[in-house]
C-alpha positions, 0 to 999 in steps of 0.5 A, spaced: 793 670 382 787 669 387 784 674 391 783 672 398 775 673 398 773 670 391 777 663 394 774 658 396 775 655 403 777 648 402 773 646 409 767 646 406 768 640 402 765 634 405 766 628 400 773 626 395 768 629 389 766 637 393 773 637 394 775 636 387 770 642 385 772 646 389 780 646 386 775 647 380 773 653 383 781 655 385 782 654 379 778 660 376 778 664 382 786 665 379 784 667 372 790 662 370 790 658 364 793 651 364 799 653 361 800 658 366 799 654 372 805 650 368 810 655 368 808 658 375 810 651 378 816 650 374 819 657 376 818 655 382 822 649 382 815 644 381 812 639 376 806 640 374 804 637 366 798 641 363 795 633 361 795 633 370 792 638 372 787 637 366 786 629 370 786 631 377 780 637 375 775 631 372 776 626 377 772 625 384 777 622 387 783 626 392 789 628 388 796 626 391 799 631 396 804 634 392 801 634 386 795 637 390 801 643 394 804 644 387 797 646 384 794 650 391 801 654 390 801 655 383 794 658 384 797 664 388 795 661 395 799 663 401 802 657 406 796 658 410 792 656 404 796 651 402 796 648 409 788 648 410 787 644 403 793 639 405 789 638 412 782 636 409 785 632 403 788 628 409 782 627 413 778 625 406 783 620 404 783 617 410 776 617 411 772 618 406 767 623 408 769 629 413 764 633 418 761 640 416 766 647 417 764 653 421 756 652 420 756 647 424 757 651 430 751 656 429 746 649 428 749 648 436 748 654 438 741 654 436 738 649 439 739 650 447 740 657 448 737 662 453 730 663 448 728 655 451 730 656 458 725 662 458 719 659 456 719 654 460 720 657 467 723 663 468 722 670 471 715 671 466 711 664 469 713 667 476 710 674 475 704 671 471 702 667 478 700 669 486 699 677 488 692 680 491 688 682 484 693 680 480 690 675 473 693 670 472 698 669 466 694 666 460 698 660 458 703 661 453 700 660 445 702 654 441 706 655 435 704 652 429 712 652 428 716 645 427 717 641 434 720 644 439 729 644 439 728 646 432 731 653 431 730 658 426 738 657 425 737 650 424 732 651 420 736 656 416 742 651 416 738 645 413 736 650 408 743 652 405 745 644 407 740 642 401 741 647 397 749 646 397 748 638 397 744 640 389 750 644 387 754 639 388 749 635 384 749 640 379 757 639 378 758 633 379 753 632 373 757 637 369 763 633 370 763 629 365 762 635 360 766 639 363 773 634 362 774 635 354 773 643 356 778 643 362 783 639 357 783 645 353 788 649 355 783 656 356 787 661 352 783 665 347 782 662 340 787 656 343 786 649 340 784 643 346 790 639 344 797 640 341 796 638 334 803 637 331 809 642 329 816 640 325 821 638 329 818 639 336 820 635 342 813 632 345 809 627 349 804 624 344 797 622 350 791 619 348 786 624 349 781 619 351 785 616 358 789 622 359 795 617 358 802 617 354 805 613 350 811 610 352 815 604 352 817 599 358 824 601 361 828 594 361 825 592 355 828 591 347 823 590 344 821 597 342 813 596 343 809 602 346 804 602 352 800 608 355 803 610 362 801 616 366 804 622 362 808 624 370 811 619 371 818 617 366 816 616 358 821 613 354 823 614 349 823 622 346 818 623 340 819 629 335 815 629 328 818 631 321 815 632 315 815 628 309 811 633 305 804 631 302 801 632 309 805 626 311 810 625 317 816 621 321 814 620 327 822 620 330 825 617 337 831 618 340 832 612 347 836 614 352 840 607 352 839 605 344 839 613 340 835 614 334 829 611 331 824 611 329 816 609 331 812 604 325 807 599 325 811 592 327 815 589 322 811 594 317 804 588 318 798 590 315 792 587 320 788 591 325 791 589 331 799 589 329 803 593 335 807 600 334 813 599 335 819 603 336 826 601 331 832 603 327 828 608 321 828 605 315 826 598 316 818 598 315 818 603 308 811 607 308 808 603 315 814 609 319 809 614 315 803 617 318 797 622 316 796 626 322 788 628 322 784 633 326 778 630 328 772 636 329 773 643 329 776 646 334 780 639 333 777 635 338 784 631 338 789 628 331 788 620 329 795 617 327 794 613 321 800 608 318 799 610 310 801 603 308 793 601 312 789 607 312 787 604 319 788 608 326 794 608 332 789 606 338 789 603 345 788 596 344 781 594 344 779 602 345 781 601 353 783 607 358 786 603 362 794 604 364 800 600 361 794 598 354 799 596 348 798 601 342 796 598 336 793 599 329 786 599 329 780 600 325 777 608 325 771 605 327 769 612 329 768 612 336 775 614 336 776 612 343 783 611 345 784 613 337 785 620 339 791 624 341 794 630 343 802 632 342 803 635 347 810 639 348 815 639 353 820 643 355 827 642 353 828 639 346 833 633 345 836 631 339 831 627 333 832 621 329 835 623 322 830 626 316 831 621 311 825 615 309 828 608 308 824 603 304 
């Protein structure tokens, strides 16, 4: 939960990407782990996937405002809190950048006060003048000072301005590193993805685009794209084994029931689409080596055992609504890695049994 005086203060961001580091900053303020600000959101009657917060926290750009309110609130902040976040990501998607906060105040006010007016005509220069036997004044010295309406608080307040902007280098230049860390999901000793457990219900996500698989409601055709993991993905995926370090991928569609995912029509070429359908119907290209990649796993490769290639993005792209195909594990693995992430209700499986 957040203690009040290790909170950031929203109003402080002035661009899209400081605003991002400092929901970063929330984050760890609250101690929570991603799983934890899951379950949080969803007690309190909220969606909050884990692949979401992870998503929103490594990029630069404002996040949705519910997204945003269910987040804030999650971390423990009071309405108040919650308002002030929603306000300044209002002005920044409107405008793009925003003013400065309270500091702002205190550089005014340094540069007009009493301190000017009295070197320039007041009580001291009249007593320094007239009178019988009086010396004059000697003129006031000149300081070596920076020009003159330049005040000790703007200085200071340039000086923190400079040193806040390097610290917002600094992050943004740690945010390409920190995206596979803030994947992970922090508890100690836990992997960085979910790797695959009998008979769980998940969402399979590309750990390269944050994206999950799914097919396209409307569509018969059984072919599968990566959509954002939020919003509805169809059908229902749970894995079985079939021993051997071998498993079923098994489906269960809302309109068409119980199948299973396979290379389409069983092709052996780089490029043949995955394709969800009746199990049974493609032999071995409906069963997959499921394969950490690093230690701790840095994601699991999906590989068809009739070609020992890789399930991936076409063409390696993050971009959303990709076709999933067969490719060649050309190591890189962009787009071929994944995670199996659970979700939380189970529903019920494609039958164990393997055809061909």
């Amino acid at each position: 939960m957040v203690v009040e005086d290790r909170a950031p203060d929203p109003r402080e961001a002035r661009s899209a990407a400081e605003f991002v580091a400092l929901l970063r900053l929330l984050k760890d303020a609250s101690g929570l782990t991603f799983r934890e600000l899951t379950q949080r959101a969803d007690a309190a009657g909220e969606v909050l996937p884990r692949s979401t917060i992870a998503n929103m926290l490594g990029r630069t750009s404002v996040p949705r405002e519910e997204l945003l309110a269910a987040f804030v609130r999650a971390c423990g902040c009071g309405p108040a809190a919650v308002e002030d976040w929603l306000a300044v990501r209002k002005e920044l998607a409107v405008h793009g950048r925003r003013s400065g906060g309270a500091g702002e105040a205190e550089e005014v006010r340094g540069t007009g006060g009493g301190g000017d007016v009295r070197g320039t005509g007041g009580a001291g220069e009249v007593r320094g003048t007239g009178g019988a036997g009086e010396v004059p004044a000697a003129p006031p010295e000149r300081s070596p000072e920076p020009p003159a309406g330049t005040s000790p608080a703007r200085r200071r307040r340039r000086f923190w301005n400079v040193l806040v902007a390097a610290a917002s280098l600094l992050v943004l230049a740690a945010a390409a590193v920190a995206v596979a860390v803030l994947a992970r999901d922090e508890e100690p000793g836990s992997p960085s993805v979910a790797g695959p457990v009998a008979g769980r219900t998940v969402q399979i996500r590309s750990v390269h685009s944050g994206l999950c698989l799914s097919e396209k409601r409307g569509s018969d055709s059984g072919r599968l794209y990566q959509v954002p993991c939020d919003g509805e993905t169809l059908p229902s995926f749970s894995l079985r084994p079939l021993g051997d370090g071998v498993w079923r991928i098994a489906t269960d569609h809302p309109d068409y029931g119980p199948g299973c995912t396979g290379v389409w029509n069983g092709m052996r070429e780089g490029g043949a689409p995955m394709q969800d359908q009746e199990c049974g119907r493609r032999g071995s290209a409906e069963a997959f080596r499921i394969e950490p990649l690093g230690h701790p796993a840095e994601g699991y490769r999906i590989r068809p055992t009739h070609t020992r290639l890789c399930v991936g993005a076409e063409a390696g792209s993050g971009e959303r609504g990709t076709e999933m195909v067969q490719r060649g594990c050309d190591g890189s693995d962009r787009g071929s890695l994944f995670s199996f992430d659970p979700v939380a209700t189970d529903g019920p499986a494609a039958p164990d049994a393997v055809g061909g």
